[in-house]
C-alpha positions in Angstrom: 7.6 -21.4 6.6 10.2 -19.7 4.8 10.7 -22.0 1.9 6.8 -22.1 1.2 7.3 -18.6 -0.4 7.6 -19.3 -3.8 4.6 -21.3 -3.3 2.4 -18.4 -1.9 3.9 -16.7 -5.3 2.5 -19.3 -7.1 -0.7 -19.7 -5.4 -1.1 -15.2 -5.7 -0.5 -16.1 -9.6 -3.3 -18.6 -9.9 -5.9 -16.9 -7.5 -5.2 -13.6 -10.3 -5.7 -15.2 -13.2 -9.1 -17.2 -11.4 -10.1 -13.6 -10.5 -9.3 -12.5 -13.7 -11.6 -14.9 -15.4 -14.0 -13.8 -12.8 -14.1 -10.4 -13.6 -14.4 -11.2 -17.2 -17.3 -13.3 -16.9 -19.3 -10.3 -14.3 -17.8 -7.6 -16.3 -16.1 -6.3 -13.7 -14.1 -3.6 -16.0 -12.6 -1.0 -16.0 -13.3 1.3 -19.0 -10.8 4.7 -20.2 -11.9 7.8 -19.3 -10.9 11.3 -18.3 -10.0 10.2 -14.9 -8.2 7.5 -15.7 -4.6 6.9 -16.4 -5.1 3.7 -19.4 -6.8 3.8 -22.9 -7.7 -0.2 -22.5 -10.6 -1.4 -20.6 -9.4 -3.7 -18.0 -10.8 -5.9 -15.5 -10.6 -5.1 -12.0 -10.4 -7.0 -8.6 -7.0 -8.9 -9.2 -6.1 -7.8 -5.6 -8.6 -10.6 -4.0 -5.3 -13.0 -4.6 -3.2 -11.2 -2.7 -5.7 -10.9 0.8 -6.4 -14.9 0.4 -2.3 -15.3 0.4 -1.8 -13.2 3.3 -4.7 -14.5 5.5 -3.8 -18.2 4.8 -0.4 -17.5 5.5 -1.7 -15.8 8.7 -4.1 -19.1 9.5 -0.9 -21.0 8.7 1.5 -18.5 11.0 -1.4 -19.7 14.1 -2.0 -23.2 13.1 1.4 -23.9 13.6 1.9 -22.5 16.9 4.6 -20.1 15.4 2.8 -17.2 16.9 5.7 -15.7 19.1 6.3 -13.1 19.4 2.9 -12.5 17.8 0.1 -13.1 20.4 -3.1 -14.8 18.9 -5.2 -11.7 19.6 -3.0 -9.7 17.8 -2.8 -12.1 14.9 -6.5 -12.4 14.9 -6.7 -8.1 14.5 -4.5 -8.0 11.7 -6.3 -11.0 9.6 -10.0 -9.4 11.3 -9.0 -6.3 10.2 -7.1 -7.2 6.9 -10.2 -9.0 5.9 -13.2 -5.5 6.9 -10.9 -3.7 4.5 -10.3 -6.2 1.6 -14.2 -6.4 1.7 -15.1 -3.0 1.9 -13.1 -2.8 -1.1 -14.5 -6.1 -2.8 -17.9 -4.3 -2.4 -16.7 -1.6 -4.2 -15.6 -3.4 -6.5 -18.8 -5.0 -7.9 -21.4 -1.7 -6.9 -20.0 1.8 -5.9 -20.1 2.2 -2.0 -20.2 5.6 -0.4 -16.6 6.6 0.6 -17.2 7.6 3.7 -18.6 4.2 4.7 -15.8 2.9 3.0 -13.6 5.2 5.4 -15.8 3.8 8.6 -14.6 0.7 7.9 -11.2 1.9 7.8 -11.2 3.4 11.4 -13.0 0.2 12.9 -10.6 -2.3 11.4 -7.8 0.6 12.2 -9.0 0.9 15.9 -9.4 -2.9 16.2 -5.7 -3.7 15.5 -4.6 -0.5 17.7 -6.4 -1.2 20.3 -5.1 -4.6 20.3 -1.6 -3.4 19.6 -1.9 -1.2 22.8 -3.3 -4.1 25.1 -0.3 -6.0 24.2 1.9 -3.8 25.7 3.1 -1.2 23.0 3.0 2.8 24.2 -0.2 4.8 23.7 1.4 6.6 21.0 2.4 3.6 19.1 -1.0 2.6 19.3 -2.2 5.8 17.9 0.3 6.2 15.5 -0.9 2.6 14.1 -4.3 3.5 14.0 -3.4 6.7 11.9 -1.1 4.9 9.6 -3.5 2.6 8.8 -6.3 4.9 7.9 -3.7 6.8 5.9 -2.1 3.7 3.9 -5.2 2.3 3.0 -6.3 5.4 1.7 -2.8 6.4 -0.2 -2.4 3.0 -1.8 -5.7 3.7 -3.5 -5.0 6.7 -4.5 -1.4 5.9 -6.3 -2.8 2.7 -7.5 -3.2 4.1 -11.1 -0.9 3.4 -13.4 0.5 -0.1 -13.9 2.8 -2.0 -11.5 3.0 0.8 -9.3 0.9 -0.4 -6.4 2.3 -3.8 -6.4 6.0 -2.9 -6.8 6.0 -0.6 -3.9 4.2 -3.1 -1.8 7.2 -5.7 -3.4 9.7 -3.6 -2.1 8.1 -2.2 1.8 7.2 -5.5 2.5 10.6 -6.4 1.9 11.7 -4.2 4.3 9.8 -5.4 6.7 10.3 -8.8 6.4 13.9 -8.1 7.1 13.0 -5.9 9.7 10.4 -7.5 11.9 11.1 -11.0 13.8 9.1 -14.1 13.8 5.6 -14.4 12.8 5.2 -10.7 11.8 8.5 -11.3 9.6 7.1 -14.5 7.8 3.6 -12.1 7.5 6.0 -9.5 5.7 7.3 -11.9 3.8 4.4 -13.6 2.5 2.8 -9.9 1.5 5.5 -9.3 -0.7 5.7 -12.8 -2.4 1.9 -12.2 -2.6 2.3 -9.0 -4.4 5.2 -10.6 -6.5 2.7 -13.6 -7.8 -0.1 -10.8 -8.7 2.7 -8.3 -10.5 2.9 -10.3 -14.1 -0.5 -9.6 -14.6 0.3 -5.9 -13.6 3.2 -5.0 -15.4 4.2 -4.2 -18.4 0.9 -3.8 -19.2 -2.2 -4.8 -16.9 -4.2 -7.8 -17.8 -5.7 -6.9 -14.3 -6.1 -4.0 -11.5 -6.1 -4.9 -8.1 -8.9 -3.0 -7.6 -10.0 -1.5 -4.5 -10.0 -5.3 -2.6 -6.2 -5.2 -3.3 -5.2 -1.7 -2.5 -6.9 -1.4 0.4 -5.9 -4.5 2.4 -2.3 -4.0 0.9 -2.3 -0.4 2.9 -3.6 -2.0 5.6 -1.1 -5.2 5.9 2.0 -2.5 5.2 0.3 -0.1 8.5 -0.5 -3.0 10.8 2.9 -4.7 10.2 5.2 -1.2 10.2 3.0 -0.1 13.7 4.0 -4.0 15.1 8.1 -2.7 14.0 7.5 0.6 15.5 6.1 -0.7 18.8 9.2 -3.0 19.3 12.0 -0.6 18.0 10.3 3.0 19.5 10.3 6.5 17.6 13.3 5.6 15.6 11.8 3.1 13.9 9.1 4.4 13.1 11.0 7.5 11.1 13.2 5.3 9.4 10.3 3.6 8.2 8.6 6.8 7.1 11.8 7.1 4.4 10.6 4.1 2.2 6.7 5.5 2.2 8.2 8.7 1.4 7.2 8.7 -2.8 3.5 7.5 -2.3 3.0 9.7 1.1 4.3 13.2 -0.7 2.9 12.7 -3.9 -0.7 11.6 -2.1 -0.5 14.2 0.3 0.7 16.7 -1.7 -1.9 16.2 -4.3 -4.5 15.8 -1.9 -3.9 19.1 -0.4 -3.5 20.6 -3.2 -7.1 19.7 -4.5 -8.7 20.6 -1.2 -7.1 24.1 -1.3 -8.3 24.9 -4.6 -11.4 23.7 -3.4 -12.0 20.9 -5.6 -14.2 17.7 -4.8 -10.9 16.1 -3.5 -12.9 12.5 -3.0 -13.4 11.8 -6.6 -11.3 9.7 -8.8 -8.5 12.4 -10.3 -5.5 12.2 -12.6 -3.7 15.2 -11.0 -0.8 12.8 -9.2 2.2 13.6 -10.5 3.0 10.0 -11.5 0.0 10.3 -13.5 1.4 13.0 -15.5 4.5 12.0 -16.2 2.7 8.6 -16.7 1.2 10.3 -20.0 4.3 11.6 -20.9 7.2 8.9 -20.5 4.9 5.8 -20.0 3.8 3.9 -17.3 6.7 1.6 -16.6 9.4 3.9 -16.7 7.4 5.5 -13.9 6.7 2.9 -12.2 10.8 1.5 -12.4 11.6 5.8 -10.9 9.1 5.3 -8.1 10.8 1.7 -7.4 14.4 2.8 -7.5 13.3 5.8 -5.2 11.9 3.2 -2.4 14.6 1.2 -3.1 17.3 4.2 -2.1 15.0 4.8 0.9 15.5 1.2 2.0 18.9 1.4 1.4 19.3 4.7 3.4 17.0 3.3 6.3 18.8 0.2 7.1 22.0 2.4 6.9 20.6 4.6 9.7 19.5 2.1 11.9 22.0 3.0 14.6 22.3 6.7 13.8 21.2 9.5 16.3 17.6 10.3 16.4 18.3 14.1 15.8 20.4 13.0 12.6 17.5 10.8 11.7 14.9 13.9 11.7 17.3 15.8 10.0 18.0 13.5 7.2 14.3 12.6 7.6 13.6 16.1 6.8 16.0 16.8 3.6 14.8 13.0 1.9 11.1 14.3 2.4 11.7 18.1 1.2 13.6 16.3 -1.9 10.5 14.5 -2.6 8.4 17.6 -2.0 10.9 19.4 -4.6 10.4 16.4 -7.0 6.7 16.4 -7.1 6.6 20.8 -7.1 9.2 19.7 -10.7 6.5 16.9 -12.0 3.7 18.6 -11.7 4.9 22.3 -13.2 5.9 20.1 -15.9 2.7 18.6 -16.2 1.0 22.3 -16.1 3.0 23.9 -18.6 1.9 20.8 -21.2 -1.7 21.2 -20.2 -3.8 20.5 -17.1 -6.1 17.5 -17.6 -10.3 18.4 -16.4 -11.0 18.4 -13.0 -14.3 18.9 -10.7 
């Protein structure tokens, strides 16, 4: 299946510009505001491209009895799952849904997979760890999608990663996510033509959490740090951001543009941020596959001074941010 990759590149390119069209015709757009990182109204829903790659590439994985070491129920929870969230979000889309059903659907497609995941043999903690890290992903990729390319690169570069790191069916999954995201990217970056919308960043959280918990179940708690290291610029500036809001005690559900690659968005410009963020992942990826037969207490350790780095790199963005002015908030 390998060497149909450029064509599931191709295939994500054609299905975004057909759901660009789309989204022109149903003025599905997106229009500048406060909360909002671009002064262009754009349409929205470009994402749709990258779910029908990854779910014909899963039908193709199971039609072709290529399966092991994924088991058909398995398979069958990640595209089930894959396809809840991707709708929720396609919903959303079109007509505002309420997030917390939106977050309902998170934990049954989340639950689904984990369940599975646990039935197949992997430890009670990897299973619960899955569930959580797909509740959390889906979430975090919406959050940081908001500026242009940035979504799509990261999920470029993790799914990458994983491709290299998983075996089998779950590696030619990987793969196809990432030529998936690479077809969509062009419309993306330097400037958007399309977002992926909420269809896109939700099932891309979703493939990254299903397919890191599958890595994590075969290669235990070590794994599962290392691949924490490459999640590490979206997970602090999302987490940090978000706790920040609730703390203050600020509507922390509503659309914001208080993430630090927001603000130094407005600053610098959106692809230089976007290229920072990218070369960060990258040196994560580079330091995880370096690790990979290091001590676990050298792991948490080093886990521990990439993610404080991070933590110190966000603190630096955003006091920068402040001291040029804060933009509104609720």
């Amino acid at each position: 299946m390998a060497w149909m990759l450029p064509a599931l590149v191709g295939l994500s390119a054609l299905g975004t510009w057909l759901a660009r069209a789309y989204a022109l015709r149903r003025q599905l757009v997106d229009q500048p505001g406060e909360r909002r990182s671009h002064s262009v109204a754009t349409p929205r829903g470009g994402g749709i491209a990258i779910v029908v790659v990854v779910l014909l590439a899963a039908g193709g994985v199971a039609a072709s009895g290529g399966s092991d070491p994924a088991s058909v129920g398995l398979l069958a929870a990640f595209a089930g799952g894959l396809a809840m969230v991707a709708l929720a979000g396609l919903v959303d889309d079109h007509r505002p849904l309420s997030p917390w059903l939106r977050l309902g659907v998170h934990a049954l497609a989340a639950g689904w997979f984990a369940i599975v995941l646990w039935l197949e043999g992997a430890a009670p903690a990897a299973a619960v760890t899955t569930f959580l890290a797909i509740v959390v992903l889906v979430n975090v990729w919406n959050f940081m999608d908001g500026i242009d390319g940035i979504a799509a690169t990261q999920a470029v570069l993790v799914g990458a990663g994983l491709a290299v790191g998983l075996d089998g069916a779950w590696s030619l999954l990987a793969a196809a996510l990432t030529a998936a995201a690479l077809g969509f990217l062009p419309y993306n970056l330097p400037r958007a033509r399309i977002f992926m919308g909420d269809v896109g960043s939700g099932a891309i959280g979703f493939a990254l959490a299903a397919l890191g918990g599958v890595f994590t179940a075969g290669a235990g708690p070590r794994g599962g740090l290392l691949l924490l290291v490459p999640l590490s610029a979206f997970l602090v500036d999302a987490g940090l951001t978000l706790l920040r809001r609730v703390v203050r005690g600020e509507r922390w559900w509503t659309p914001h543009v208080q993430h630090a690659y927001q603000g130094w968005a407005r600053r610098v410009g959106h692809v230089r941020v976007t290229a920072a963020y990218a070369g960060w992942t990258a040196a994560g990826l580079l330091l995880a596959f370096a690790c990979r037969d290091v001590d676990l207490v050298f792991i948490l350790l080093g886990g521990l001074g990439w993610y404080t780095s991070a933590a110190v790199a966000w603190w630096w963005l955003q006091r920068r941010d402040r001291s040029r002015g804060e933009p509104k908030t609720e």
